[in-house]
C-alpha positions in Angstrom: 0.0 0.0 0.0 1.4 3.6 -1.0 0.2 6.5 0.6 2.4 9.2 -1.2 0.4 11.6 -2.8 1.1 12.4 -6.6 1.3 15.8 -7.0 -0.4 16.0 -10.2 -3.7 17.4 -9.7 -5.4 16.7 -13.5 -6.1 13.8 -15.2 -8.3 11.2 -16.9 -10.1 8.0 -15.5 -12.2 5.5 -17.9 -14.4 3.3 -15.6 -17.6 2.0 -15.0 -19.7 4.4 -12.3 -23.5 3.1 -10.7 -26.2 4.9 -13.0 -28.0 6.0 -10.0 -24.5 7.8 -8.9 -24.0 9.9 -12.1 -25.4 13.0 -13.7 -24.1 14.0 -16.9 -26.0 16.9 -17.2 -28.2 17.7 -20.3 -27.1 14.2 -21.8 -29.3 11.7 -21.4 -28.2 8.6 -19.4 -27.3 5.8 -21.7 -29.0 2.1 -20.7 -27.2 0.6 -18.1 -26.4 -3.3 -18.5 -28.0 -5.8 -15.5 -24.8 -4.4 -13.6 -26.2 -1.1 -13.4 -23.3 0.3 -14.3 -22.4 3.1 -17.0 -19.1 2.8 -18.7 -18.1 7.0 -18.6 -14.8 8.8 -19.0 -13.8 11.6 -16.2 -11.5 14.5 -16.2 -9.9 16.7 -13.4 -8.1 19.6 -12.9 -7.8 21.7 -9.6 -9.8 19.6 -7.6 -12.5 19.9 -9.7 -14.7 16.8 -12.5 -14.5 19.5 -15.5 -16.2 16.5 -17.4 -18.1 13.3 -17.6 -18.7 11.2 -20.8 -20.6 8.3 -21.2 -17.8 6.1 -23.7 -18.9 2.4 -25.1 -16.2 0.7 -23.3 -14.3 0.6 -19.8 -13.5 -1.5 -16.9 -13.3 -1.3 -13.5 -15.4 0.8 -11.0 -15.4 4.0 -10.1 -17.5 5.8 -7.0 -17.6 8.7 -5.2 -15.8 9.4 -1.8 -18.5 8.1 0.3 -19.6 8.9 3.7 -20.2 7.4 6.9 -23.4 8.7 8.5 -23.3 7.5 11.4 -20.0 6.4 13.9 -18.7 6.5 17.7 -15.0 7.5 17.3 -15.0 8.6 21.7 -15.0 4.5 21.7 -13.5 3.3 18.8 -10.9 0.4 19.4 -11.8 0.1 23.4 -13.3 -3.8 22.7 -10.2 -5.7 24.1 -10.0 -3.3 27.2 -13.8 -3.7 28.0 -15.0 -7.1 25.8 -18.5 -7.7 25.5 -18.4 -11.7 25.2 -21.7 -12.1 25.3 -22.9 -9.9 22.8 -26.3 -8.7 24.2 -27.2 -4.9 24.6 -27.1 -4.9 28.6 -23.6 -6.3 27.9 -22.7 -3.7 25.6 -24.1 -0.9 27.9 -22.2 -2.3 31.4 -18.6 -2.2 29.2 -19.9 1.0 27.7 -20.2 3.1 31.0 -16.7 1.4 32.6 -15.0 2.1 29.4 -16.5 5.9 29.9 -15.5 6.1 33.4 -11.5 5.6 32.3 -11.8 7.6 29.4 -8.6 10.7 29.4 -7.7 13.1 26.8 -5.0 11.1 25.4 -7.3 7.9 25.2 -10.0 9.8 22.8 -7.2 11.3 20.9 -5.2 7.9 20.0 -8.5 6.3 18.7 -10.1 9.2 16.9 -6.6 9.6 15.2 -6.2 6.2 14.2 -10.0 5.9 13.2 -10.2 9.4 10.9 -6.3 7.7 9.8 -8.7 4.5 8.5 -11.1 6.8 7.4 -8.6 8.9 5.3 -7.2 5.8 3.7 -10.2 3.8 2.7 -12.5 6.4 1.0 -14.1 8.7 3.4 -14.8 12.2 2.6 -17.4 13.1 6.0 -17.6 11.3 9.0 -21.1 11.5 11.5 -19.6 10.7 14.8 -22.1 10.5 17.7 -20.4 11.3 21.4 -21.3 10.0 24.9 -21.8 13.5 26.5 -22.7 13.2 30.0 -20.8 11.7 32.8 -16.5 11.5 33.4 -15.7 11.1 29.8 -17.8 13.8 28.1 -15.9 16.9 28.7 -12.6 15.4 27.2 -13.9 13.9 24.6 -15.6 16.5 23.0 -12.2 18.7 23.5 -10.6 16.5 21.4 -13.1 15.6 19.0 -13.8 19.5 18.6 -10.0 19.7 18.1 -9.3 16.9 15.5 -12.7 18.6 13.0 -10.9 21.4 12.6 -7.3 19.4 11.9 -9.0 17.3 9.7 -11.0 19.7 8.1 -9.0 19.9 4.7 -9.4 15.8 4.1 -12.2 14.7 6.2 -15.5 16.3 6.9 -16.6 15.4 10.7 -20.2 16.0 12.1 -20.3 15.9 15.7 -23.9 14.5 17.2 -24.1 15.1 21.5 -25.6 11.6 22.8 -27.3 11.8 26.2 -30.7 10.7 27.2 -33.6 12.4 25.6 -34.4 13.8 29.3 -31.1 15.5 29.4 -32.4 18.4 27.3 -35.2 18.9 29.7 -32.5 20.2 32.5 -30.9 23.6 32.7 -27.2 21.6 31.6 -29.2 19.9 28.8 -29.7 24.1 27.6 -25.9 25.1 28.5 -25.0 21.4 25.8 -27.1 22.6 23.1 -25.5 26.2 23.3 -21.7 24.4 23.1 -23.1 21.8 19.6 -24.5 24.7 17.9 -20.9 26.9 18.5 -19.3 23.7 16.3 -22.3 23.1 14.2 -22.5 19.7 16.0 -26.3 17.8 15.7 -28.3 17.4 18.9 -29.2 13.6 20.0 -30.2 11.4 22.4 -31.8 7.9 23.3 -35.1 6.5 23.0 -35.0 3.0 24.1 -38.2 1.2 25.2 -40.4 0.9 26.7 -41.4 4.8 25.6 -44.3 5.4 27.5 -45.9 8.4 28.6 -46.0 11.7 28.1 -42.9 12.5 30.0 -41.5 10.9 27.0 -42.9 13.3 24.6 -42.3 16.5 27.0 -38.9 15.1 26.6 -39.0 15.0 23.0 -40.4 17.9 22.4 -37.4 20.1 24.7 -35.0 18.4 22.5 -36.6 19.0 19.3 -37.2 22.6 20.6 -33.8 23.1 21.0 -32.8 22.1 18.2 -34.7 24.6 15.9 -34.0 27.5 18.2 -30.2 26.8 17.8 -30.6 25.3 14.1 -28.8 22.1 15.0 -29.7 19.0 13.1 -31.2 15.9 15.0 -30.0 12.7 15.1 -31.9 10.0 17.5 -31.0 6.4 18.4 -34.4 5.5 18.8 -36.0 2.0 18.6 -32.4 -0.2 18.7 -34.6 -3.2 20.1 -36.3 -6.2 19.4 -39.3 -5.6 21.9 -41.7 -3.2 21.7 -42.2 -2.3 17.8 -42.0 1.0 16.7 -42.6 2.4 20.4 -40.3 5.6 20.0 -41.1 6.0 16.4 -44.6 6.7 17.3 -44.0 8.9 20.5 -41.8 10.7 18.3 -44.8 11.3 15.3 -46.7 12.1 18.3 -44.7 15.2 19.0 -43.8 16.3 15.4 -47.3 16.1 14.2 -48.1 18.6 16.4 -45.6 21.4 16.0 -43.6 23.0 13.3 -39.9 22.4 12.8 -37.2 23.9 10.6 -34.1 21.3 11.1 -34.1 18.0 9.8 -34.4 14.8 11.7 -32.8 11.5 11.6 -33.5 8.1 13.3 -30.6 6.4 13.8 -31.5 2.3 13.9 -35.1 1.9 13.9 -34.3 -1.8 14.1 -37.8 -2.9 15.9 -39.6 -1.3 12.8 -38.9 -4.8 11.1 -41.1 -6.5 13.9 -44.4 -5.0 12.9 -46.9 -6.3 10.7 -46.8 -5.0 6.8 -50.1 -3.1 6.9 -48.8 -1.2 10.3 -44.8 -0.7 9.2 -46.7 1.1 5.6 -49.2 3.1 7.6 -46.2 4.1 9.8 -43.9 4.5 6.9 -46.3 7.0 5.5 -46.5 9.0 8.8 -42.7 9.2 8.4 -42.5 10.2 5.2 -45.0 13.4 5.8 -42.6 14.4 8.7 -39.6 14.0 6.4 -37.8 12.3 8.6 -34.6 10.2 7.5 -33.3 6.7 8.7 -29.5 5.2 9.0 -29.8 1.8 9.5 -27.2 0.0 10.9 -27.2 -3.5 10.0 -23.7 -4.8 11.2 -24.0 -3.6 14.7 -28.1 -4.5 15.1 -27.3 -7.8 13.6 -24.8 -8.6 15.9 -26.5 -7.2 19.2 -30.0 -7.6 18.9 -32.3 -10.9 19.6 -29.8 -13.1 21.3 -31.9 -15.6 23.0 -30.1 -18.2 24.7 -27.6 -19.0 22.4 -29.6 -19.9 19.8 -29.7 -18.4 16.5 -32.1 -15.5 15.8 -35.1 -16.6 13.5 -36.4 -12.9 13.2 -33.8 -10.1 12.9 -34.6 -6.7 14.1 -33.3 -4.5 11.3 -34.1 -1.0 9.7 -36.9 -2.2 7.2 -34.7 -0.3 4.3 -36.9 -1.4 1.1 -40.0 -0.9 2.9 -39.5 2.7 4.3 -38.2 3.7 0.6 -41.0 2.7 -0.9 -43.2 5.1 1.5 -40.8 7.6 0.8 -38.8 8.0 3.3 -34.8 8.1 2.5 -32.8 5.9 4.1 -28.9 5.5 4.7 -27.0 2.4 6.0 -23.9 3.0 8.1 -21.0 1.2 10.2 -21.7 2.1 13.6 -19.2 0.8 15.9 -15.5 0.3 15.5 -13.6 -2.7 17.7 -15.8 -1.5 21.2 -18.4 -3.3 23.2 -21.1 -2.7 20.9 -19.3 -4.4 17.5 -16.0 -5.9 17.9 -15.4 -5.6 14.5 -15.0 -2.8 12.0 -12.8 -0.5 10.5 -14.1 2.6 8.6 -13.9 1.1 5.2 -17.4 2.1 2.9 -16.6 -0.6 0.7 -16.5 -3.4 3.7 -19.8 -1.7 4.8 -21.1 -1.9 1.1 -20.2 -5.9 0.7 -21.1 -6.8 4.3 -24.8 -4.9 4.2 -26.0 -5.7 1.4 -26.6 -9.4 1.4 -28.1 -8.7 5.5 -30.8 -6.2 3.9 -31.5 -8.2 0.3 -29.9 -5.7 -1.3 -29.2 -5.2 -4.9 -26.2 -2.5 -5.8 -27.1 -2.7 -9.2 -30.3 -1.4 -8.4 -30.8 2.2 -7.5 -32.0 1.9 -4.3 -29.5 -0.8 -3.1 -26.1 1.3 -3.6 -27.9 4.9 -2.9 -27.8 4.2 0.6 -24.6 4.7 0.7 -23.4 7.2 -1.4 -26.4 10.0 -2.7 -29.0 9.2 0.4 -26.4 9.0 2.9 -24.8 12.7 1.6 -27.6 13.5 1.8 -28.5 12.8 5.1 -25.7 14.4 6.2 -26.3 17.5 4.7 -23.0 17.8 2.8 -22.5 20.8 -0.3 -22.0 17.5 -2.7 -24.6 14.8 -2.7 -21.8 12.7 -4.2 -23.3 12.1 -8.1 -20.2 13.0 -10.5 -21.4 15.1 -12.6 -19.1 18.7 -14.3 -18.2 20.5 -11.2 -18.5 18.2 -8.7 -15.2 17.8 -6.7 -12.6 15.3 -8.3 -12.6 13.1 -5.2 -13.5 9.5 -6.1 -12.6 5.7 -5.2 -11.2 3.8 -8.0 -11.4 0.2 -8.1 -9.5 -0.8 -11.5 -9.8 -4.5 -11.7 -13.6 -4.8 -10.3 -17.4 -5.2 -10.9 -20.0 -6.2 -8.3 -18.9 -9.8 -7.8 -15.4 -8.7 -6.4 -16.7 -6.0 -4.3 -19.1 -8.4 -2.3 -16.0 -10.4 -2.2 -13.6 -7.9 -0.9 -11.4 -8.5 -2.8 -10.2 -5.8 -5.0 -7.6 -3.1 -4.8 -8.7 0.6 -4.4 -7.1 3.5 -5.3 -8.5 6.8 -4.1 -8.5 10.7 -5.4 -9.1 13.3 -2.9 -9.0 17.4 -4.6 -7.9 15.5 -7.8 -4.8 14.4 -6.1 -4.0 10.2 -6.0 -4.1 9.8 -2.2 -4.4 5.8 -1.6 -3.0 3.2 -3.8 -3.6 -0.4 -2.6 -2.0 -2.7 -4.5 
């Protein structure tokens, strides 16, 4: 693997690119083969796609710099310090809160580093980042989070997302946090985790949500990561939004129990969802890992983000990685195309269809609310992942080499 990067900053790429990842402007878009893929000539200079071609013939595959919509950096790398063995949720949680309790400065610092590092090298343009904010470990590690956003803000783009409990935002310290996201343009979070009862729940909601418009943060919720108790934030939540009027976007991180209702109920509720515009990550590796262990046995239902279903009511939906080598996934490692060939046969989904491979690159951008939804198009920045030697067969099998362009310099070469 080289990581020099080549100073030249223009050139010329012939490769095949998704047809739901490419705009070619006033041209219309040739037929794509049962690959979905377009053969199309690129050209760079300055950091800039000054144009894309459609051409008869190329090989290889070329994507955007993706995204990762939604990670936990604070923890990154802390799994052989506090395991998880048995892989349930209370597990994860227990490690989760020691871990926290230990957490200095210099802890955050060496695993964010080597995480954005991973990040950097495999493809990543923007990284969401969600951080446990309340208790020993906050203060420090949103110092040094703060710190490394503004280090890394020439390669990687990182969103920073406050995670405490939805009641947090209720107390006078929940208004002094959502003064100190908005000064970084961080997103406002917090948990909903069943039961979801009550209206103290939806007082709840509603604070956060209320403090999020007046500060113009974004929203991002982990909300339904269960298998009990279907849908139970998701409705509290429509509760609330259905009867006020809100100006930032909101995303439901997980949404895993969605998968556990019947179809007429998850399409009714789809619809409801759709009307409030909200958005969904789903986070297949991490719920299919942690959720509906039950004795040892193997899970016959999987509580997942229903991806295909919510889609189809309208609602957009991005899958992410979620946890890197900590209590909650001892595996990971930052790498979009790992995500892509691991994801897609747990969700049944198709990348040569446009709603299989969106989720990760436009939807996700999206999401994310980046300047570049990540179609290449004339104009678009010259910051792609090259993969000269591969289709779809040899993605799914990891097994291809990447190269990657970042400002339309050659960052990454794997051999």
């Amino acid at each position: 693997m080289s990581t020099a990067r080549v100073s030249l900053s223009s050139g010329e790429l012939r490769a095949r690119c998704p047809r739901s990842l490419l705009d070619l402007g006033s041209d219309a878009l040739p037929r794509a083969g049962v690959d979905g893929l377009i053969p199309v000539v690129l050209t760079w200079s300055g950091g800039t796609i000054r144009s894309v071609r459609a051409t008869s013939e190329a090989t290889g595959l070329v994507l955007p710099r993706l995204v990762e919509p939604h990670a936990h950096l604070d923890k990154a790398f802390s799994w052989n310090e506090y395991p998880n063995a048995e892989g349930t949720y209370s597990g994860a949680l227990a490690a989760n809160f020691r871990e926290h309790e230990t957490r200095t400065a210099e802890r955050v610092q060496q695993r964010a580093e080597r995480a954005l590092q991973l990040a950097w090298d495999h493809g990543l343009r923007a990284v969401r980042s969600h951080i446990d904010s309340l208790g020993p470990g906050a203060n420090c590690s949103w110092q040094v989070l703060s710190d490394l956003r503004a280090q890394w803000l020439d390669r990687i783009e990182l969103q920073l997302v406050a995670l405490v409990p939805v009641e947090h935002w209720s107390t006078v310290e929940g208004e002094h946090l959502a003064a100190e996201v908005a000064k970084v343009e961080g997103v406002i979070g917090g948990v909903l985790a069943p039961p979801c009862r009550g209206r103290a729940t939806r007082r709840a909601l509603r604070r956060l949500l209320e403090l999020a418009d007046q500060h113009g943060c974004p929203v991002d919720l982990h909300i339904d990561e269960a298998a009990s108790h279907p849908a139970a934030g998701m409705r509290q939540l429509l509760r609330v939004l259905e009867n006020m009027s809100l100006s930032v976007p909101v995303t439901c991180s997980h949404a895993s129990s969605l998968s556990l209702l019947s179809a007429g109920a998850l399409q009714r509720l789809g619809a409801r969802m759709a009307r409030q515009n909200l958005q969904v990550v789903a986070l297949p590796l991490t719920n299919g890992w942690l959720l509906g262990h039950r004795d040892n046995e193997t899970p016959l239902r999987r509580p997942l983000a229903p991806i295909r279903q919510l889609q189809r009511a309208g609602v957009s939906v991005a899958v992410g990685g979620d946890n890197v080598q900590d209590p909650w996934f001892p595996g990971g490692q930052l790498d979009p195309l790992a995500l892509i060939a691991m994801s897609l046969p747990l969700a049944q989904l198709a990348p040569w269809d446009d709603h299989g491979i969106k989720p990760f690159g436009t939807d996700a951008a999206r999401l994310m609310g980046l300047a570049w939804d990540g179609c290449l198009r004339t104009g678009a920045p010259a910051d792609l992942i090259h993969l000269p030697e591969a289709g779809w067969p040899e993605l799914l099998a990891m097994a291809c080499r990447r190269r990657v362009l970042a400002g339309g310099h050659w960052v990454q070469d794997w051999a």
